[in-house]
N, C-alpha and C positions, 0 to 999 in steps of 0.2 A: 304832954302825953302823946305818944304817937300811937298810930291804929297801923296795925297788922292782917296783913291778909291771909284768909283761913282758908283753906281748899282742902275740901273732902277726896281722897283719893283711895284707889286699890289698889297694889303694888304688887306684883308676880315680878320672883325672881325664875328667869326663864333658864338663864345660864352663869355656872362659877367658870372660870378660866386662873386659878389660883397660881398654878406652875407655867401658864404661858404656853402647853405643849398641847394640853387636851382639854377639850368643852366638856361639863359633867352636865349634863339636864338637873335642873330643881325647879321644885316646884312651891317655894316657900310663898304665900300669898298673906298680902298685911293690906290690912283698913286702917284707916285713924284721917290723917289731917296734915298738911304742911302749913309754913306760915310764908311760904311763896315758892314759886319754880325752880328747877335745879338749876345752878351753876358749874361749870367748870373750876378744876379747881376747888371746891368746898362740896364736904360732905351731904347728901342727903339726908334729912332727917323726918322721919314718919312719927309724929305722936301718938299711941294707940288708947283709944278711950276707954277701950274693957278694963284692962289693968292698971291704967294709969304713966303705960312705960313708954319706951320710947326706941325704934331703930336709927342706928346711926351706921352710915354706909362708908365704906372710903371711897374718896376722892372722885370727883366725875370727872369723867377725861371724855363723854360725849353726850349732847343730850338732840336728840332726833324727835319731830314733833308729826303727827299725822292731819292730814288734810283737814281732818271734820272737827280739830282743834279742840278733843276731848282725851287724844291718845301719845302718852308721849312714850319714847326708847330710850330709856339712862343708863348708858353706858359708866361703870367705874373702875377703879382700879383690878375690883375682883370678880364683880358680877354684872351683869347686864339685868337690866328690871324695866317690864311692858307695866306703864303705870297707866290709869285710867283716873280722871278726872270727871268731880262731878259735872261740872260745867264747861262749855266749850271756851275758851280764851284764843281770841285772836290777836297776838302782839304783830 
């Protein structure tokens, strides 16, 4: 059986960029849980514990991390999302 790492996060989608021309502001904000860091490459996925459900993002094509190693920038194919972690992770 393998163990999985759980990390509590908040996800603000800060911006869609859908047609490539124009930035829209949003402000979609999700709590729940990943079961590790984003990748390039593969989707982000948020498990949401109110309802049970789950956000699935497309594709990351960037992930930018902030100094105090609790704030990360994921860029994807459609939206950009300022996540916050519950804990600070220094890789």
């Amino acid at each position: 059986m393998s163990s999985r790492l759980l990390i509590d996060v908040t996800a603000r989608c800060v911006a869609r960029n859908r047609d490539k021309k124009t930035a829209v502001e949003a402000s979609k904000t999700l709590a729940g849980w990943v079961t590790g860091l984003p990748t390039v490459g593969m989707s982000l996925v948020i498990f949401r514990p109110g309802d049970g459900g789950r956000t699935i993002t497309s594709p990351v094509l960037r992930v930018l991390g902030d100094a105090d190693g609790k704030t990360l920038y994921v860029e994807t194919l459609n939206s950009i999302y300022y996540v916050t972690l519950s804990t600070a992770l220094h890789l």
